[in-house]
C-alpha positions as CSV (number, residue, x, y, z in Angstrom):
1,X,0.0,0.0,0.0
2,X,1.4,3.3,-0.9
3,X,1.8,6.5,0.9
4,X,-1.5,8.4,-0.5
5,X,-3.2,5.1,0.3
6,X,-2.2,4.6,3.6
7,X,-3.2,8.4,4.4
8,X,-6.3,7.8,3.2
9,X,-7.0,4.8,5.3
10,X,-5.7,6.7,8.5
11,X,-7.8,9.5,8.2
12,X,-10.8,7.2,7.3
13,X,-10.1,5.6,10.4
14,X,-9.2,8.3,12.7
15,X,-13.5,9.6,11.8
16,X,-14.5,6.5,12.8
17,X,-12.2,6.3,16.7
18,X,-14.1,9.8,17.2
19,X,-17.6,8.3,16.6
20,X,-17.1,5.8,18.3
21,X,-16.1,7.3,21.2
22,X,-19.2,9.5,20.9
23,X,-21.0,6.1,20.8
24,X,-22.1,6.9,17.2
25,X,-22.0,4.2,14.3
26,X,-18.8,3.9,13.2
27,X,-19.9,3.0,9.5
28,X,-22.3,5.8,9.4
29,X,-19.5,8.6,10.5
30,X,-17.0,7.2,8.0
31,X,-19.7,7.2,5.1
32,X,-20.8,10.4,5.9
33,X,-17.0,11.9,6.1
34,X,-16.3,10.5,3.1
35,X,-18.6,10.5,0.6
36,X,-18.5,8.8,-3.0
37,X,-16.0,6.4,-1.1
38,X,-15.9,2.8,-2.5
39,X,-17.4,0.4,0.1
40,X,-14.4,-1.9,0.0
41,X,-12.1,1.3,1.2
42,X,-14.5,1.5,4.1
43,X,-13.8,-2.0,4.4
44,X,-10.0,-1.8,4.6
45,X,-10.3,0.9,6.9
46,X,-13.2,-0.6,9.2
47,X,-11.4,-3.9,9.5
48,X,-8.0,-2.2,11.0
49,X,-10.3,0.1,13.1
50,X,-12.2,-3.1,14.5
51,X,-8.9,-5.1,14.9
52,X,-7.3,-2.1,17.1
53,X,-10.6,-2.4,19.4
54,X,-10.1,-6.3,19.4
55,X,-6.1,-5.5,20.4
56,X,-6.7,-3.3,23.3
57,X,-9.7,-5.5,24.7
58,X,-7.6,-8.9,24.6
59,X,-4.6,-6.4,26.5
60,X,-7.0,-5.3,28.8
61,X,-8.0,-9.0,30.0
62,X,-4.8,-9.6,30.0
63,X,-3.6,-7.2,32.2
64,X,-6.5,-8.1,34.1
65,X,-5.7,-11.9,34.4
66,X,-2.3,-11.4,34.7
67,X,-3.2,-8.7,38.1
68,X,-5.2,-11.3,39.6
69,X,-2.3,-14.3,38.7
70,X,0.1,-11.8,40.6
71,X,-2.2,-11.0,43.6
72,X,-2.7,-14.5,44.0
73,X,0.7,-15.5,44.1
74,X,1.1,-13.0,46.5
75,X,-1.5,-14.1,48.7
76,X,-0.2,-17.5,48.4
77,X,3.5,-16.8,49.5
78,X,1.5,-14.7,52.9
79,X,2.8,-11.3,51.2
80,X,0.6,-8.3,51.4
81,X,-2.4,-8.7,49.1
């Protein structure tokens, strides 16, 4: 993917972080932002958008899990919990 392409993309994306943190449909924002844009460009740039939510859920539990593995050791050994 080229430059231009990759910009394109960004931007698309970047429209659709701020509606959904206004709780707005993501979709609808990007559409509307860009008009006349193909469907498979929304596409590209609604799949990275959805994989970055997916990325920073799975670290969340994860930090999660691994804060309850750590306070249980703790526990465990009789240290401060």
């Amino acid at each position: 993917m080229n430059d231009i392409r990759k910009q394109v993309i960004a931007e698309i994306i970047q429209v659709m972080e701020q509606a959904h943190e206004r709780g707005e449909d993501v979709w609808k924002a990007a559409e509307a932002a860009f008009p006349g844009t193909p469907i498979g460009v929304i596409t590209e740039a609604w799949v990275e958008f959805d994989h970055a939510e997916q990325e920073r859920w799975w670290q969340s539990l994860e930090k999660t899990i691994e804060g309850e593995i750590i306070k249980n050791a703790i526990a465990k050994t009789g240290g401060a919990a």
